[in-house]
C-alpha positions, 0 to 999 in steps of 0.5 A, a space after each residue: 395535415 391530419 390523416 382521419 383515423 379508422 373511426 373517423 374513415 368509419 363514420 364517414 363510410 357510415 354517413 355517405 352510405 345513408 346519405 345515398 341510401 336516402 337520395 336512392 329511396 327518396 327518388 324511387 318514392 317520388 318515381 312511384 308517386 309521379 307514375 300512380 294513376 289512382 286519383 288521377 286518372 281512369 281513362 284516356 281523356 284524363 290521361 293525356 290531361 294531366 300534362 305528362 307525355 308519354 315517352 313512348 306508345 305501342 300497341 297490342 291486338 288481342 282477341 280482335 280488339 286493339 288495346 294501346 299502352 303509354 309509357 312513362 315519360 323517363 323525366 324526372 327520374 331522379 337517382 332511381 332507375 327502373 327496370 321498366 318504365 311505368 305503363 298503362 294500358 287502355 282499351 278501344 273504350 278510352 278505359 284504362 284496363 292494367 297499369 304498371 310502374 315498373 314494367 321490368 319487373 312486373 312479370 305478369 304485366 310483360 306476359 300479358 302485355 309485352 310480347 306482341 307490341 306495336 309501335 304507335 303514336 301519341 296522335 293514334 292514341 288522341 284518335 281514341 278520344 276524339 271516337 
């Protein structure tokens, strides 16, 4: 049995590394893709239409008006991990008013949205439809 030599342990490092690297970036794309809402959609009747359910659904109360955010379903992932999942928020008009994919990291998205959550539910969210 031949033991690889230093070139050969080289190309292979070399070679897994890109391998990873391409999967890791391949999965972030497709994270990206499944969880952008443009040409998709704009509001909640087209939200919930499109199949892929939430994972989890809060609630914000400000300035006197309840606005409702659905994160991404954590399906689907891949080898990428997000520092937040994808969200969206919509308002009591059934408009979707900011939208996130990466919540973890969207700093402006967390100080807007994320310090005075409710927990709510997909049905209280279908509630806005049927109004």
């Amino acid at each position: 049995m031949k033991i690889p030599t230093k070139y050969e342990w080289l190309v292979a490092t070399i070679v897994i590394g890109f391998i990873s690297t391409y999967a890791f970036d391949m999965s972030r794309n497709r994270w990206n893709r499944l969880n952008l809402p443009e040409d998709k959609f704009s509001n909640v009747s087209e939200y919930l239409a499109q199949g892929r359910l939430p994972n989890h659904i809060t609630k914000v109360e400000k300035q006197g008006a309840t606005f409702f955010i659905a994160y991404s379903s954590t399906e689907d992932m891949g080898l990428y991990v997000p520092s937040g999942l994808a969200a969206y928020v919509f308002d009591e008009r059934r408009k979707m008013v900011q939208w996130s994919t990466e919540t973890g990291n969207d700093e402006l998205f967390g100080e807007l949205w994320l310090k005075s959550q409710k927990q709510s539910t997909l049905e209280e969210l279908k509630q806005l439809v049927f109004q």
